[in-house]
TIMAR-752739 format. One record per residue (C-alpha): residue in three letters; x, y, z. Coordinates in nm, 4 decimals. Layout:
// TIMAR-752739
+-------+----------+----------+----------+
: kelum :       xx :       yy :       zz :
+-------+----------+----------+----------+
:   ALA :        X :        Y :        Z :
...
+-------+----------+----------+----------+
This chain:
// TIMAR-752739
+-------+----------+----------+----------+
: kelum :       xx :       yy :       zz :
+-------+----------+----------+----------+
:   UNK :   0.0000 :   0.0000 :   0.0000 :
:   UNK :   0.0789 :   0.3671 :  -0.0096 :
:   UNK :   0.1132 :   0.5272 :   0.3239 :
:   UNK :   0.2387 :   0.8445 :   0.1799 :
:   UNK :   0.1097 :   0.9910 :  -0.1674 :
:   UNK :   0.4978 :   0.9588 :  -0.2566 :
:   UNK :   0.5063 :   0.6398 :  -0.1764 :
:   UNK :   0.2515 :   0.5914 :  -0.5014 :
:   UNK :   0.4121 :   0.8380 :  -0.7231 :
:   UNK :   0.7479 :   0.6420 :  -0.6531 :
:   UNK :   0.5431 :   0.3198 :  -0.7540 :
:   UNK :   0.4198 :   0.4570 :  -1.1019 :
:   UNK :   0.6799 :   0.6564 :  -1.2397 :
:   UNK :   0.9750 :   0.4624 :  -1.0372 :
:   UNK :   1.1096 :   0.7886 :  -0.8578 :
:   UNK :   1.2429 :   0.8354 :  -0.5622 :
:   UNK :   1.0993 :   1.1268 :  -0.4231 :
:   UNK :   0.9630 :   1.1648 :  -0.0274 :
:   UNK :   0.6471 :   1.4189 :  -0.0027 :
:   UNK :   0.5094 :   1.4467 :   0.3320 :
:   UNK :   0.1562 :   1.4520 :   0.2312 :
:   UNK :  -0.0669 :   1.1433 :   0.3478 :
:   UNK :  -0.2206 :   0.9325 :   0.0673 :
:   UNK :  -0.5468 :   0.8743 :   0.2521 :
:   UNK :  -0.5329 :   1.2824 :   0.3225 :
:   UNK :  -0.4571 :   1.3775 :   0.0312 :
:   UNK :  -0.7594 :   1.1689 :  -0.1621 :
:   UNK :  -0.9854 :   1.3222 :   0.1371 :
:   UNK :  -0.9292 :   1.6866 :   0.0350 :
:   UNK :  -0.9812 :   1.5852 :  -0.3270 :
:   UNK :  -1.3189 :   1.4561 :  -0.2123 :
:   UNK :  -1.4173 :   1.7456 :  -0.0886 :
:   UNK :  -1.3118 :   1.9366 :  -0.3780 :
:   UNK :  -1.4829 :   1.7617 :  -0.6328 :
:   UNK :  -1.7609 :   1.7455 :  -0.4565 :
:   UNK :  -1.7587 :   2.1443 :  -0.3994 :
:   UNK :  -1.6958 :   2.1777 :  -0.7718 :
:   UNK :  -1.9798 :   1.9227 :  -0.8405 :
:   UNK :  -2.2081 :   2.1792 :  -0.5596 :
:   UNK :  -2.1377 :   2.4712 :  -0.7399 :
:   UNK :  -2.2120 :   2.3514 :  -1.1223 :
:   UNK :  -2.5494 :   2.2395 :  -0.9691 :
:   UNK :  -2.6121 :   2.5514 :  -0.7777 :
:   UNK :  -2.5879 :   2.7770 :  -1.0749 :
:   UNK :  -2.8314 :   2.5393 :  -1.2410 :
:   UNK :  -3.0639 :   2.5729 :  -1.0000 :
:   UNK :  -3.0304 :   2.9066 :  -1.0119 :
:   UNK :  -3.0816 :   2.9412 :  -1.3611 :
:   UNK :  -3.4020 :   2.7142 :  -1.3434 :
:   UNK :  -3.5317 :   2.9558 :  -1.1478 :
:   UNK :  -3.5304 :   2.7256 :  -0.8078 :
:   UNK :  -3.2560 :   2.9141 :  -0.5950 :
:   UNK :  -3.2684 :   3.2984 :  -0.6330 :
:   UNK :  -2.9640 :   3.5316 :  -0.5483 :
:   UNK :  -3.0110 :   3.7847 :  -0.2833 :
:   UNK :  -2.8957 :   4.1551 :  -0.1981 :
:   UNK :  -2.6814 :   4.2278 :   0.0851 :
:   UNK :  -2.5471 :   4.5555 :   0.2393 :
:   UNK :  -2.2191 :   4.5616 :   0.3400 :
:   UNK :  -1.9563 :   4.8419 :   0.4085 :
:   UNK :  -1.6826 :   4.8411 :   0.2365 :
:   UNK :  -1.4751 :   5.0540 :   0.3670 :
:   UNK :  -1.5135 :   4.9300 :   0.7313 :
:   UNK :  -1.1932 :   4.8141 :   0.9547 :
:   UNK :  -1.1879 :   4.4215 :   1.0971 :
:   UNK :  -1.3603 :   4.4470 :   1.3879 :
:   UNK :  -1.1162 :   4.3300 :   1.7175 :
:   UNK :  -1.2683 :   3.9444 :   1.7484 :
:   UNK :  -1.1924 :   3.9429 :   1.3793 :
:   UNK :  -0.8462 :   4.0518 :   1.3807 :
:   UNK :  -0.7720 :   3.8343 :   1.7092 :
:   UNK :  -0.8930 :   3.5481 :   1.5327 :
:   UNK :  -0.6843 :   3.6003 :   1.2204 :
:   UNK :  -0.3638 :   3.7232 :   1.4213 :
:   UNK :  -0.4072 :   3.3614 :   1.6186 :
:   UNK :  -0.4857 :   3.1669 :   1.2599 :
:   UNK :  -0.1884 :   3.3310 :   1.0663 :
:   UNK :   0.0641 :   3.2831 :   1.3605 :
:   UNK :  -0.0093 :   2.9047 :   1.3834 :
:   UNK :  -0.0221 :   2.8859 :   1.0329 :
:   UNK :   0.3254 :   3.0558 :   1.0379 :
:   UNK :   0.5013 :   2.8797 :   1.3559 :
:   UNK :   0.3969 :   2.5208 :   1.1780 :
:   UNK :   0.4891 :   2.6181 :   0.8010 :
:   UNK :   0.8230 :   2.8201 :   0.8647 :
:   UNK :   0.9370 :   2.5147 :   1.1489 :
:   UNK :   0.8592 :   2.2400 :   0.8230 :
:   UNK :   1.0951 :   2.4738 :   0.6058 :
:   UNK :   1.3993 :   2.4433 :   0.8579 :
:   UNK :   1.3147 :   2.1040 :   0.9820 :
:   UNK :   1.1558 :   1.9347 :   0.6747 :
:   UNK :   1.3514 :   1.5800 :   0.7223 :
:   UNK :   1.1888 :   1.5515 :   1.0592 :
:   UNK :   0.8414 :   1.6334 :   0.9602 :
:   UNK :   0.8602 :   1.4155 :   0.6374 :
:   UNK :   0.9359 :   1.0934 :   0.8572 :
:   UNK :   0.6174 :   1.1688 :   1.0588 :
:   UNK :   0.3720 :   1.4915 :   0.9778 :
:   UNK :   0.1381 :   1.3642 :   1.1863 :
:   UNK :   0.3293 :   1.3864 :   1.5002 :
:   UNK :   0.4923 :   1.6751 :   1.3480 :
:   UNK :   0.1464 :   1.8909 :   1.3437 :
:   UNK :   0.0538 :   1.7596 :   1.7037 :
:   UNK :   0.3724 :   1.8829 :   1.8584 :
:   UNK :   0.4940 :   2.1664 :   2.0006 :
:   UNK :   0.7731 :   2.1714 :   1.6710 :
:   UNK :   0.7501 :   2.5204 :   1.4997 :
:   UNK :   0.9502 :   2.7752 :   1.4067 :
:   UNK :   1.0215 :   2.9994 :   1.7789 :
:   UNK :   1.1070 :   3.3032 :   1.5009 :
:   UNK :   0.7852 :   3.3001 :   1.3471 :
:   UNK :   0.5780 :   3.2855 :   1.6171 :
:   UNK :   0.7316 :   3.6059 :   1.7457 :
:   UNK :   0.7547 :   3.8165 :   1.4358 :
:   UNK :   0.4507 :   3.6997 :   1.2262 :
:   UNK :   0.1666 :   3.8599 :   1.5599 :
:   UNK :   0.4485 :   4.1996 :   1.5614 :
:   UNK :   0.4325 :   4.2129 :   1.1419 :
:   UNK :   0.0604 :   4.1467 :   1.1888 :
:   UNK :  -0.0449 :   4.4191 :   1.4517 :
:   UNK :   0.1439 :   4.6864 :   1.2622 :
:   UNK :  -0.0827 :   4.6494 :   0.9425 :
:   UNK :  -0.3919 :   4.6257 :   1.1388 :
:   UNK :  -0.2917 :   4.9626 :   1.3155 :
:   UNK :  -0.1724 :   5.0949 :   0.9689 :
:   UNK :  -0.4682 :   4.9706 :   0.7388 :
:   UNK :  -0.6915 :   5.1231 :   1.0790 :
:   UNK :  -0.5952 :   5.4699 :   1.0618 :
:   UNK :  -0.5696 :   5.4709 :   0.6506 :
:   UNK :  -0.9238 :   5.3976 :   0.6249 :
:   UNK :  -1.0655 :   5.6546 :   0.8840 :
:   UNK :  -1.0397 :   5.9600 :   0.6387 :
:   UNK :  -1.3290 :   5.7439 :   0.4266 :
:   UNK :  -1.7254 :   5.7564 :   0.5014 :
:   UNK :  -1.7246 :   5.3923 :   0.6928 :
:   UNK :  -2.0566 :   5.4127 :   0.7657 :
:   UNK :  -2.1791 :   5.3859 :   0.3449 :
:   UNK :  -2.3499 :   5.1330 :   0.2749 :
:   UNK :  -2.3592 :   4.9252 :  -0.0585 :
:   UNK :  -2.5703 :   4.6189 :  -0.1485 :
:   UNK :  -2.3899 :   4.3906 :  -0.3009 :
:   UNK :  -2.5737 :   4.0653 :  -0.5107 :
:   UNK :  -2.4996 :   3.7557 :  -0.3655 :
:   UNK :  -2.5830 :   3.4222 :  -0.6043 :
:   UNK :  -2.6058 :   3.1128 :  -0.4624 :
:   UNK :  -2.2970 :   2.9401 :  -0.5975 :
:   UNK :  -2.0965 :   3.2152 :  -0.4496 :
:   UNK :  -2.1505 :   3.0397 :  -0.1059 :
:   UNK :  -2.0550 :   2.6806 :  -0.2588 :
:   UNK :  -1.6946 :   2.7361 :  -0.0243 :
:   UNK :  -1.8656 :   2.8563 :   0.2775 :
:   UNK :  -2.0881 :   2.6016 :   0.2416 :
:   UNK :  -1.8421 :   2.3285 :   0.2375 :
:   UNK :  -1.6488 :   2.4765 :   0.5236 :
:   UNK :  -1.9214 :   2.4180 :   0.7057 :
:   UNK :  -1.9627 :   2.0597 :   0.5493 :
:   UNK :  -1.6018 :   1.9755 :   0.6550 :
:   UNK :  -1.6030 :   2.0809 :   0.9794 :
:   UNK :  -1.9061 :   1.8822 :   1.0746 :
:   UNK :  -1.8568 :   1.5964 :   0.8707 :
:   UNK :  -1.4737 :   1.5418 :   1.0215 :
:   UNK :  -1.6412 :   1.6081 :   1.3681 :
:   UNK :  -1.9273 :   1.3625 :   1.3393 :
:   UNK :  -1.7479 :   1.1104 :   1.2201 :
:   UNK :  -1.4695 :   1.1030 :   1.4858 :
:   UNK :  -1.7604 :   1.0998 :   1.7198 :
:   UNK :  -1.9185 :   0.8394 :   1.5665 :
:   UNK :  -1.5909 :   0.6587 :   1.5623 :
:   UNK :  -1.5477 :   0.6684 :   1.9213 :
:   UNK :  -1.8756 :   0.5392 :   2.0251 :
:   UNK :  -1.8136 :   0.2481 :   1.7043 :
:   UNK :  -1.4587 :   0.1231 :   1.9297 :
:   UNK :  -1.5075 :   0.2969 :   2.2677 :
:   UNK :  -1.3136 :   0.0599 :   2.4684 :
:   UNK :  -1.0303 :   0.1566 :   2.2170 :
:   UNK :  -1.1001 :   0.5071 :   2.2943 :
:   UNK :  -1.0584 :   0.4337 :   2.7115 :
:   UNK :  -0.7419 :   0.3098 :   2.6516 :
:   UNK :  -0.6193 :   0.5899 :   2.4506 :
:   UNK :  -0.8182 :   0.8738 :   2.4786 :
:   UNK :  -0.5993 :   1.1380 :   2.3651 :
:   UNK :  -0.4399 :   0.9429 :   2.0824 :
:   UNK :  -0.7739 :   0.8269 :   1.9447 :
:   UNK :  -0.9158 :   1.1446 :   1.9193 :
:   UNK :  -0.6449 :   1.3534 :   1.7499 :
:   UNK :  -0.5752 :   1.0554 :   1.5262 :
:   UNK :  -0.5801 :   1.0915 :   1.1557 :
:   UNK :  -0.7486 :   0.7870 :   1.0622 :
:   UNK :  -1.0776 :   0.6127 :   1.2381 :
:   UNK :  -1.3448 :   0.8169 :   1.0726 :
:   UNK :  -1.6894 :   0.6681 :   1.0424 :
:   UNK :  -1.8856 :   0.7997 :   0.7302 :
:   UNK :  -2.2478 :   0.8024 :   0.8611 :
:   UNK :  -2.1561 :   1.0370 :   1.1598 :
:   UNK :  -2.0393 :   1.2696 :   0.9387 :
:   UNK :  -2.3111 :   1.2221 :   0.7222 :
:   UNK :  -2.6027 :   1.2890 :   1.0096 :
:   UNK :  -2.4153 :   1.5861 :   1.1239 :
:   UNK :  -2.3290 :   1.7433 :   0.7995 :
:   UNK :  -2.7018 :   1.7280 :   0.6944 :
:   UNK :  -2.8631 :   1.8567 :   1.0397 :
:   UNK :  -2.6056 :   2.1473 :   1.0358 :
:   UNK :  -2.6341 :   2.2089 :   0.6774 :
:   UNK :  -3.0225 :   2.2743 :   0.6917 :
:   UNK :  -2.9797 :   2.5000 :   0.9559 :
:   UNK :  -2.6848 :   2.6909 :   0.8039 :
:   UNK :  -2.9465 :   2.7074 :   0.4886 :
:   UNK :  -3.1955 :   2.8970 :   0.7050 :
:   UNK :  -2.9020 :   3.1372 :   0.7766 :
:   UNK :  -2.8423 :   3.1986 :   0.4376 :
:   UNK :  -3.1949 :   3.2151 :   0.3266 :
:   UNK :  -3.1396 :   2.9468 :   0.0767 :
:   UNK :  -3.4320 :   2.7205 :  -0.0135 :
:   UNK :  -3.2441 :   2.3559 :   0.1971 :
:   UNK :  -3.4644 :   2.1248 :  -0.0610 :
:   UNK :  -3.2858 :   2.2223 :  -0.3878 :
:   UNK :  -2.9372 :   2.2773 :  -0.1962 :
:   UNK :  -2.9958 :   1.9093 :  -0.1009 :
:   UNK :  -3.0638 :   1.7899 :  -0.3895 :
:   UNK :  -2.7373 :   1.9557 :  -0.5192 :
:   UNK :  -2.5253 :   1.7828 :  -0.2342 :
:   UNK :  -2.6767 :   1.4420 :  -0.3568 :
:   UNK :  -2.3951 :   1.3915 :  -0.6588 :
:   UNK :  -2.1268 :   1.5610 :  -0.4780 :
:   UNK :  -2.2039 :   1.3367 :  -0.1367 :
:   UNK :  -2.1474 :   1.0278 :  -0.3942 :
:   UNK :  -1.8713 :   1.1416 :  -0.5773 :
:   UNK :  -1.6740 :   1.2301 :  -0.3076 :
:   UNK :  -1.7812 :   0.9476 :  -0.0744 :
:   UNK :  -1.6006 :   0.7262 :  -0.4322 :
:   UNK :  -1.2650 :   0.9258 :  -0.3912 :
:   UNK :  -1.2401 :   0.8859 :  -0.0278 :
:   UNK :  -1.2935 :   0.5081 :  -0.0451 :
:   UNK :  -1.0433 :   0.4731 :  -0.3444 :
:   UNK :  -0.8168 :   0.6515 :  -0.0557 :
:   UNK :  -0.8725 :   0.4227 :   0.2624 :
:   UNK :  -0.7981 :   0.1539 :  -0.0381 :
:   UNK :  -0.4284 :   0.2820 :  -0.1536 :
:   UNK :  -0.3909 :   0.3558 :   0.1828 :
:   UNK :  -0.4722 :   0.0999 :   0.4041 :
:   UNK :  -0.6507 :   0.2705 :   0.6558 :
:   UNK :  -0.8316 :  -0.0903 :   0.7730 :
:   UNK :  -1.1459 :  -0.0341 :   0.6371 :
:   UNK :  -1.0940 :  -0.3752 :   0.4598 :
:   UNK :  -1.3033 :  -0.6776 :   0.5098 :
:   UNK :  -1.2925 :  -1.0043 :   0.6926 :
:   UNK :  -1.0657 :  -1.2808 :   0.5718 :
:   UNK :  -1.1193 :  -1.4657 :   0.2307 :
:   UNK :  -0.9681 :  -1.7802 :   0.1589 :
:   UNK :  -1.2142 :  -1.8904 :  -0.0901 :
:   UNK :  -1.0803 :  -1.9875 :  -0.4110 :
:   UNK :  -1.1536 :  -1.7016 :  -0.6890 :
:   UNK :  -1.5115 :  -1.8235 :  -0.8700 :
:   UNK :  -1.4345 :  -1.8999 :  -1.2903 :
:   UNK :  -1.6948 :  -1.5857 :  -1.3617 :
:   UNK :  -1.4741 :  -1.3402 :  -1.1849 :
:   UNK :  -1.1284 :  -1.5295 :  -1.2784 :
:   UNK :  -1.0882 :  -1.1906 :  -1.5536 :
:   UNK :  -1.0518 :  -0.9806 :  -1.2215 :
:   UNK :  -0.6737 :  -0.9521 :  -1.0980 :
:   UNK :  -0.6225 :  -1.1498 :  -0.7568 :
:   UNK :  -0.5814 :  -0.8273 :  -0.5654 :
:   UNK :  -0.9569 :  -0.7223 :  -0.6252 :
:   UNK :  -1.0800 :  -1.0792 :  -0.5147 :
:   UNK :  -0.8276 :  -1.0852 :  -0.1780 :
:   UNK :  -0.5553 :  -0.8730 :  -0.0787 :
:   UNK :  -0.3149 :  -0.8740 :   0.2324 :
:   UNK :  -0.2329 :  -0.5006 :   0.2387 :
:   UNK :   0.1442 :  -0.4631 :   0.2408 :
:   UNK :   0.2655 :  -0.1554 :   0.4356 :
:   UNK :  -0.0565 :  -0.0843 :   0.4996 :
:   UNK :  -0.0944 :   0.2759 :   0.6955 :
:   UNK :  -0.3118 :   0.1056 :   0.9975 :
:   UNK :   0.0500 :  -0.1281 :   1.0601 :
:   UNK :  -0.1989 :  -0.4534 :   1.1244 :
:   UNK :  -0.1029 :  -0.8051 :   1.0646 :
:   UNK :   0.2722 :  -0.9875 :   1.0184 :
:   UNK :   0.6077 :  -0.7688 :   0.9601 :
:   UNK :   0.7375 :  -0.8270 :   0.6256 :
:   UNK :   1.0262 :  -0.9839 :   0.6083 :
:   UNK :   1.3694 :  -0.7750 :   0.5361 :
:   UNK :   1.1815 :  -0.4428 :   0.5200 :
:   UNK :   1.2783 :  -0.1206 :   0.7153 :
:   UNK :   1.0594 :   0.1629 :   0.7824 :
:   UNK :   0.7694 :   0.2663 :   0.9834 :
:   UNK :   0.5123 :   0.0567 :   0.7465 :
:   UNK :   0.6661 :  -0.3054 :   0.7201 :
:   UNK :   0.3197 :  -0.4843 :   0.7745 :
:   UNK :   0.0642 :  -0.7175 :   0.6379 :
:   UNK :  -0.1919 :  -0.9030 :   0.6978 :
:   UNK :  -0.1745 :  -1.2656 :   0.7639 :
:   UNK :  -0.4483 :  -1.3750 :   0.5643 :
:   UNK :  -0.5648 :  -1.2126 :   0.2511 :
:   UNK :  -0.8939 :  -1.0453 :   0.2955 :
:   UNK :  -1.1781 :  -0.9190 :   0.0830 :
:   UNK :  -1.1001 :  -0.5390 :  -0.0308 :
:   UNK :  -1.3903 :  -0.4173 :   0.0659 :
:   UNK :  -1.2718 :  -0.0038 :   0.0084 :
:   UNK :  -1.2230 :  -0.0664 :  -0.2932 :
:   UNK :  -1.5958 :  -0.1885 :  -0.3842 :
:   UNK :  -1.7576 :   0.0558 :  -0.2699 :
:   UNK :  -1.5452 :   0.2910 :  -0.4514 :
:   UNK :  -1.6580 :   0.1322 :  -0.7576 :
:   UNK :  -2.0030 :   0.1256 :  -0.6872 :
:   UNK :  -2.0394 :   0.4832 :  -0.5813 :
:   UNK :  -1.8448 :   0.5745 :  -0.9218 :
:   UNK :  -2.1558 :   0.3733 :  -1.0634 :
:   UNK :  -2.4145 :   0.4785 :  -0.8652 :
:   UNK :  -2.2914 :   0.8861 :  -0.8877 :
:   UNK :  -2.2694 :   0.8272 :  -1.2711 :
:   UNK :  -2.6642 :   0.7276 :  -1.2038 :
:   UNK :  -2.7192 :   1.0144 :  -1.0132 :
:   UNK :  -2.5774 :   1.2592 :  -1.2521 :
:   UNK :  -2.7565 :   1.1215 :  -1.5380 :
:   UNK :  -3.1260 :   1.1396 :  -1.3510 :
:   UNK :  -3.0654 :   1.4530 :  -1.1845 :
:   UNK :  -3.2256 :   1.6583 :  -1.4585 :
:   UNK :  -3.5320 :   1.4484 :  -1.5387 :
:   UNK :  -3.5924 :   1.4377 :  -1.1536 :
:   UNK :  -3.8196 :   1.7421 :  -1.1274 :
:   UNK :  -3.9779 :   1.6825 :  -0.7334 :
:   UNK :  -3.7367 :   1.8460 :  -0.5209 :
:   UNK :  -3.5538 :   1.5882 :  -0.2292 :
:   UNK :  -3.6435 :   1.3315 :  -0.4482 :
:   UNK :  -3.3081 :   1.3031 :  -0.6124 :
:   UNK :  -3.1323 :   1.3288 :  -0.2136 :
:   UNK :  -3.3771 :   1.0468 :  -0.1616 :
:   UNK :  -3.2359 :   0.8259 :  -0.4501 :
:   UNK :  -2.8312 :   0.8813 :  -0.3111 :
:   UNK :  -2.9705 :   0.7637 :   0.0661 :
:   UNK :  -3.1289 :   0.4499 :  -0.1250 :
:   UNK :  -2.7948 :   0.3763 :  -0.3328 :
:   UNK :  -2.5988 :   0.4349 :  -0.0761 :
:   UNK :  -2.7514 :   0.2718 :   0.1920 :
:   UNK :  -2.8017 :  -0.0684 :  -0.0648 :
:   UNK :  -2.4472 :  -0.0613 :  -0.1089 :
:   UNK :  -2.3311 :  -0.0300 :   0.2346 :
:   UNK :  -2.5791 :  -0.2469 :   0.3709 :
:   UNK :  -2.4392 :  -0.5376 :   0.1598 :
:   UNK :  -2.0760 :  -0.4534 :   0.1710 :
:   UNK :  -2.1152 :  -0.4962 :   0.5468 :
:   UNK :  -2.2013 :  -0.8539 :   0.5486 :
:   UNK :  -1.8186 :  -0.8695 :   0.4451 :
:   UNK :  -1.6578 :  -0.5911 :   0.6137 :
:   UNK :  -1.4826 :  -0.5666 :   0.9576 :
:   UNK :  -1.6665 :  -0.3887 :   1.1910 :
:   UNK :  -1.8116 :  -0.3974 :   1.6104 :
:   UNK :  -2.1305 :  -0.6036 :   1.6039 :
:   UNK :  -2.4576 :  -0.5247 :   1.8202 :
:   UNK :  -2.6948 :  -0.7391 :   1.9152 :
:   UNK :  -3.0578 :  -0.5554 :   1.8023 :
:   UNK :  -3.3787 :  -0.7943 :   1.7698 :
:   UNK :  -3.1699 :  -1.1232 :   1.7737 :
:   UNK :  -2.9649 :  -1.0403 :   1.4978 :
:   UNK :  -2.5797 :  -0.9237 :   1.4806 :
:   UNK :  -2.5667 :  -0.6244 :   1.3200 :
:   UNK :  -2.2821 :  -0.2973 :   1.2888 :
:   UNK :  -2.3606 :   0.0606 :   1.3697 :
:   UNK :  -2.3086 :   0.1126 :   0.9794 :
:   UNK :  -2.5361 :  -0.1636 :   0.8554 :
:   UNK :  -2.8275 :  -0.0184 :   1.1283 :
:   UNK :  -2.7892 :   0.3296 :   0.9843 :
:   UNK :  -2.7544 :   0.1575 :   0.5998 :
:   UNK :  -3.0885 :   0.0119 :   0.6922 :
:   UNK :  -3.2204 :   0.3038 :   0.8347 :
:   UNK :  -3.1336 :   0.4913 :   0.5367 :
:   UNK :  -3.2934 :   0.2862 :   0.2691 :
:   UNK :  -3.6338 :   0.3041 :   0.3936 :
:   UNK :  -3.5981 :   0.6761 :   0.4851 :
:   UNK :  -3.4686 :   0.7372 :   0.1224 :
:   UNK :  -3.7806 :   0.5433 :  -0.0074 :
:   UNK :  -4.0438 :   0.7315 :   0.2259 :
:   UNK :  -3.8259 :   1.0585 :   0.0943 :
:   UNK :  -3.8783 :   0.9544 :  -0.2409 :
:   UNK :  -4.2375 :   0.8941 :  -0.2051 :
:   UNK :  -4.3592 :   1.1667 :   0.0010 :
:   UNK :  -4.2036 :   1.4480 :  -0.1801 :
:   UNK :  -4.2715 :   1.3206 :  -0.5410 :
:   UNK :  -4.6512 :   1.2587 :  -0.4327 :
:   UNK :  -4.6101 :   1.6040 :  -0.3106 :
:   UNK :  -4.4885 :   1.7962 :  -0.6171 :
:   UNK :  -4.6914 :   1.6094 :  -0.8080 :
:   UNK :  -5.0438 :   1.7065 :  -0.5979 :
:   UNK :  -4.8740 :   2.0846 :  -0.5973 :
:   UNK :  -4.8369 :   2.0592 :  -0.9650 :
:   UNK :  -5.1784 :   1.9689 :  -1.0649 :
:   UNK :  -5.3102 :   2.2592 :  -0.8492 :
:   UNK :  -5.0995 :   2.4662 :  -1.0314 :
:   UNK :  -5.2402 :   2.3410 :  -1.3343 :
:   UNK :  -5.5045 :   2.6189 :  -1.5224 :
:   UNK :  -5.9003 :   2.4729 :  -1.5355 :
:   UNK :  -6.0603 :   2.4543 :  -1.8874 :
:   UNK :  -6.3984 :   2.5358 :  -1.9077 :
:   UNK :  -6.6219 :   2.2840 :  -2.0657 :
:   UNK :  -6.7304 :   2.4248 :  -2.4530 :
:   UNK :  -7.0303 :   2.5891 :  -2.4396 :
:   UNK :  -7.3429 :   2.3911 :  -2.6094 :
:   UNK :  -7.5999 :   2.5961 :  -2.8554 :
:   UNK :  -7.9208 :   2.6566 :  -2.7122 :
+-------+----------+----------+----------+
């Protein structure tokens, strides 16, 4: 596997380069981009169907940061600064372990002093320049909806990364008592669904902040969800984050014999988690894996969401009842991940006699929710619609 996105490149091209970036990170923050590229194409449709409307907003132009909003950036920019200008003069060290690197106390002492003094001055300077100008004019400014696609997914990250490490926790929480501090800041152990609940709660009600109408923004989110929900498993798969599933020793069926043996049962070598046997005359931090070959389970659903978001993409036009087309990603998804859990490692519950995982619960949950979605809201539009629709008179007969 590819701990390190390096570690890949080094694979194809047959370099020998050493990037500090994360393979598994790095295919995470081009999920979320894609999928806020995917957001804002369908925003500006929406838009242009006449479903999401752009509004006015006064703002002043002229008008200093405010103090909270200069503290906060003075406190962003210095951290920013300590941690960048410290992985300039000590790059060797942070390249053999960002990770640890970014949860230290490792920065650059310089930078941390000057950056708040350089700072401070051009908040005092840009302060007084202004003050000869009218601060108090107003102007309205036209704000579309695609213009909030970033702040948007801000928003989206933030909760998604913190549901999903919450969920995490409660999905291994004896894990979590034994190392509290190391399981929380940890990189990996991110369960999708958390992130998934959260984002959506917090996204409605950041949609009633923005005065945007939440059913066509969610119908929006539907292809992006997918596509990026494909990129990040095609990441835990390079990586070998141990989202894998449970052993497979069964001999490869003659229908699937065209399929190379590492898509029927792969052991993971140098597999980020470090699970299973140490590999034999290797050096390094990732000289492990697994014993026994197991199904790769990452890499399915990868595959199918690249299917089922090709689906999505291709219905998303023809699907006229708004939620409707949210409704059809919960039912995909949820299909998929129901299934891929009968093969997949994961904690087991015990809920109405049956052994079941927090993701194949919420799976289940999420298919029949998707179809009452589906149902409700197209029975809805289409009982709106024929209000809508004009009366004709019945022709008049001769007397």
């Amino acid at each position: 596997m590819f701990p390190k996105l390096s570690d890949l490149i080094n694979y194809l091209i047959g370099s020998n380069i050493n990037l500090p970036v994360q393979t598994y990170g790095f295919f995470l923050a081009l999920a979320f981009t894609s999928g806020g590229i995917i957001l804002r194409w369908e925003l500006k449709r929406k838009e242009k169907e006449g479903l999401l409307q752009a509004r006015r907003v006064s703002t002043q132009p002229n008008s200093p940061a405010s103090w909270p909003e200069f503290l906060g950036g003075l406190l962003f920019s210095t951290l920013i600064g300590w941690k960048f200008f410290g992985i300039m003069i000590d790059y060797p060290v942070f390249a053999a372990n960002p990770q640890q690197y970014m949860l230290s106390a490792k920065g650059s002492l310089v930078a941390l002093i000057i950056i708040p003094v350089i700072t401070s001055c051009y908040h005092i300077f840009t302060f007084y320049r202004i003050r000869k100008y009218d601060i108090s004019a107003e102007k309205d400014v036209l704000v579309h909806p695609w213009q909030q696609t970033w702040n948007i997914m801000f928003v989206a990250i933030v909760s998604a990364l913190a549901g999903s490490k919450i969920f995490d926790i409660f999905d291994n929480f004896s894990q979590f008592l034994n190392h509290p501090v190391r399981s929380f800041f940890s990189f990996s152990g991110f369960a999708f669904y958390g992130g998934f609940i959260t984002t959506v709660v917090v996204l409605m009600l950041y949609m009633k902040m923005l005065r945007l109408n939440w059913k066509h923004v969610i119908d929006c989110s539907a292809p992006a969800i997918m596509l990026g929900y494909a990129i990040g498993r095609l990441g835990c798969h390079l990586s070998g984050d141990g989202c894998w599933g449970i052993v497979n020793t069964i001999t490869q069926p003659h229908l699937l014999a065209w399929l190379p043996d590492w898509m029927w049962a792969y052991n993971f070598p140098h597999n980020v988690a470090n699970q299973g046997v140490h590999i034999a005359g290797c050096i390094g931090p990732h000289c492990r894996q697994l014993a026994q070959p197991v199904f790769p389970t990452s890499l399915y659903e990868s595959l199918i969401s690249f299917g089922s978001f090709g689906l999505i993409w291709l219905v998303r036009i023809r699907t006229k009842a708004p939620v409707v087309l949210f409704g059809i990603f919960m039912v995909l998804n949820g299909i998929e991940r129901f299934f891929i859990e009968k093969i997949r490692v994961n904690p087991k519950y015990s809920v109405l006699g049956m052994k079941l995982s927090q993701a194949e619960i919420i799976s289940a949950l999420l298919i029949m929710i998707g179809v009452a979605v589906i149902i409700y809201f197209q029975k809805s539009y289409r009982a709106g619609f024929v209000e809508k629709e004009p009366t004709v008179s019945p022709p008049q007969t001769g007397q």
